[in-house]
C-alpha positions in Angstrom: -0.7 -33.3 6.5 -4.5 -34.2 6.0 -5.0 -30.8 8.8 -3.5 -28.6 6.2 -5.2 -30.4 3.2 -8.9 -30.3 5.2 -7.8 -26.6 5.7 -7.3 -25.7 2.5 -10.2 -27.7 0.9 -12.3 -25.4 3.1 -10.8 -22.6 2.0 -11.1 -23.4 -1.4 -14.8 -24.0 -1.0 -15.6 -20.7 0.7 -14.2 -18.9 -2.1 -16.5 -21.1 -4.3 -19.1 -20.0 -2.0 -18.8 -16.5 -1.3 -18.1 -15.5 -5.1 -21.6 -15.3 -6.6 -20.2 -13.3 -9.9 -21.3 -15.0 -13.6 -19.1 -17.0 -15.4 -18.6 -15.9 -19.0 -18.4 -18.0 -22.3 -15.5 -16.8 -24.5 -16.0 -16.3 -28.5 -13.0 -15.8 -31.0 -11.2 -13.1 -30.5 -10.2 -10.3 -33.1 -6.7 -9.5 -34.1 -6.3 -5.7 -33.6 -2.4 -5.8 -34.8 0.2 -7.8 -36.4 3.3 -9.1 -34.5 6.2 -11.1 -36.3 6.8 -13.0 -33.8 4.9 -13.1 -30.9 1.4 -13.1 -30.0 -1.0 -10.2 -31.6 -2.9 -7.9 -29.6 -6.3 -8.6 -29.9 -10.3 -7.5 -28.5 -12.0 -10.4 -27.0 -15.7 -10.8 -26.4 -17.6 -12.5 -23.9 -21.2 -12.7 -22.8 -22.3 -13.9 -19.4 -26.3 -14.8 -17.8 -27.1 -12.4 -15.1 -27.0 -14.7 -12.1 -29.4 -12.8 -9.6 -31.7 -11.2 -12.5 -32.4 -14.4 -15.3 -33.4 -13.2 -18.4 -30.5 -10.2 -18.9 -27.2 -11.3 -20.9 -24.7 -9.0 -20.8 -21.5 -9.1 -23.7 -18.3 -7.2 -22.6 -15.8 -6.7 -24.9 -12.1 -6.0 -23.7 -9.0 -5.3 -25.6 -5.9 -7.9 -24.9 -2.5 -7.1 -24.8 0.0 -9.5 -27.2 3.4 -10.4 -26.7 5.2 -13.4 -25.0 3.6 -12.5 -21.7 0.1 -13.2 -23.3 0.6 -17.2 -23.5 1.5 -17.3 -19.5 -1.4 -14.6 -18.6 1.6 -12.3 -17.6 0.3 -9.7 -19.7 -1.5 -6.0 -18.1 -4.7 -5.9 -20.6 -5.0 -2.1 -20.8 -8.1 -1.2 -19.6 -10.3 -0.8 -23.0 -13.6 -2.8 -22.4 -17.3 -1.9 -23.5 -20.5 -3.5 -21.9 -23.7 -4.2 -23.5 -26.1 -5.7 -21.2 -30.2 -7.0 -23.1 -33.2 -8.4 -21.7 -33.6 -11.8 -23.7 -36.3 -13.5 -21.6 -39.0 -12.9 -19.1 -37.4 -11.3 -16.3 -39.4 -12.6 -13.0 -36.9 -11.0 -10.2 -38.4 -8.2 -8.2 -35.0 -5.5 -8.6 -36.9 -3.6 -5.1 -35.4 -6.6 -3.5 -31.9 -6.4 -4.9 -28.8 -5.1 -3.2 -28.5 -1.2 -4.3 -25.0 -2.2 -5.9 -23.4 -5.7 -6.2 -20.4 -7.4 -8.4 -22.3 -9.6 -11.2 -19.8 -10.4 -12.8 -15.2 -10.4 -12.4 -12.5 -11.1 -14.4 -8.9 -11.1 -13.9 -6.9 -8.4 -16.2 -3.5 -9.1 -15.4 -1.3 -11.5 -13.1 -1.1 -9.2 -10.0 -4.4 -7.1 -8.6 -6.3 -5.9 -12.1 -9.8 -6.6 -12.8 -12.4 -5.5 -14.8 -15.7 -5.6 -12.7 -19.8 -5.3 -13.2 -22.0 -4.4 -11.0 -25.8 -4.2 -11.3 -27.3 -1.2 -9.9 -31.2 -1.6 -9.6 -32.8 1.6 -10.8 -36.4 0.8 -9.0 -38.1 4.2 -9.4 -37.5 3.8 -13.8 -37.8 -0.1 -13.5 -34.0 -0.5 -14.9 -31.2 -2.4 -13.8 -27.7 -0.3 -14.9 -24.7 -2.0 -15.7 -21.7 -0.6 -14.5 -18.3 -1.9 -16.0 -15.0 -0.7 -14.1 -11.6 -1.7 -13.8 -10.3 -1.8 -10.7 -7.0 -0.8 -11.0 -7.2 3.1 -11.4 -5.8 5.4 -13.8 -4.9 8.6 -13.5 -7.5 8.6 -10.3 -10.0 7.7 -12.4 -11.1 5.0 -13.6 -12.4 3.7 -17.0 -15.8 2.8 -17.3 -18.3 2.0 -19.3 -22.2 1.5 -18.8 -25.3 -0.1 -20.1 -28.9 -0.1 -19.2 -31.7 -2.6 -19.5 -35.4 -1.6 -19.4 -37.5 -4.3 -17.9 -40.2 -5.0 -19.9 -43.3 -7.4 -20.4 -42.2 -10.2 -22.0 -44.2 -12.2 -25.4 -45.5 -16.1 -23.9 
């Protein structure tokens, strides 16, 4: 018993580990339409600090599906999000020295293998990071985006 515990209080810590992606903070969401008796749909915003590049905030808004499923996190959100990513501080990190794509930020869309995803794609040669938002699931063979691009500039003491 305390094997399979130890085992999967490592596990648990390696995923802690090895997932480097921002953690949002939530603001009220907006009812988009009315439902009698269940949950209504609704667009939700969130904003989250750049982990590897302080000084960028980026806000995501994504639209959420109502219904009974909604309560339990049952619910597919469709896959209707926007991204806008600012520099709101001195940015000190040297983007030459950043991966050419990584995940900055994840978060679960539905119960079973959705997510909406943003990666930071340093643009060195402009002196830009680009924000890429994607959901993972794909639609039609493509899937939706949605994009955002901060300039890095000198920053007032």
């Amino acid at each position: 018993m305390k094997t399979i515990v130890a085992a999967a209080c490592a596990f648990l810590a390696v995923l802690g580990a090895a997932s480097s992606a921002a953690r949002a903070d939530d603001f009220p969401c907006v009812s988009t339409t009315f439902n009698l008796l269940s949950p209504n749909d609704k667009v939700c915003i969130s904003d989250f600090d750049d982990p590897e590049v302080p000084g960028v905030t980026c806000f995501i808004s994504q639209a959420r599906k109502g219904g009974w499923g909604q309560p339990f996190g049952l619910n597919e959100d469709p896959s209707n999000f926007s991204v806008s990513c600012r520099q709101l501080g001195p940015i000190t990190a040297d983007i030459s020295k950043l991966p050419t794509k990584e995940e900055a930020f994840t978060e679960k869309t539905s119960i079973f293998f959705k997510r909406t995803r943003i990666y930071r794609i340093p643009d060195v040669k402009r002196n830009t990071i680009i924000y890429l938002a994607v959901s993972s699931k794909l639609i039609n063979g493509s899937p939706a985006n949605a994009i955002s691009v901060v300039p890095i500039m000198p920053w007032p003491k």
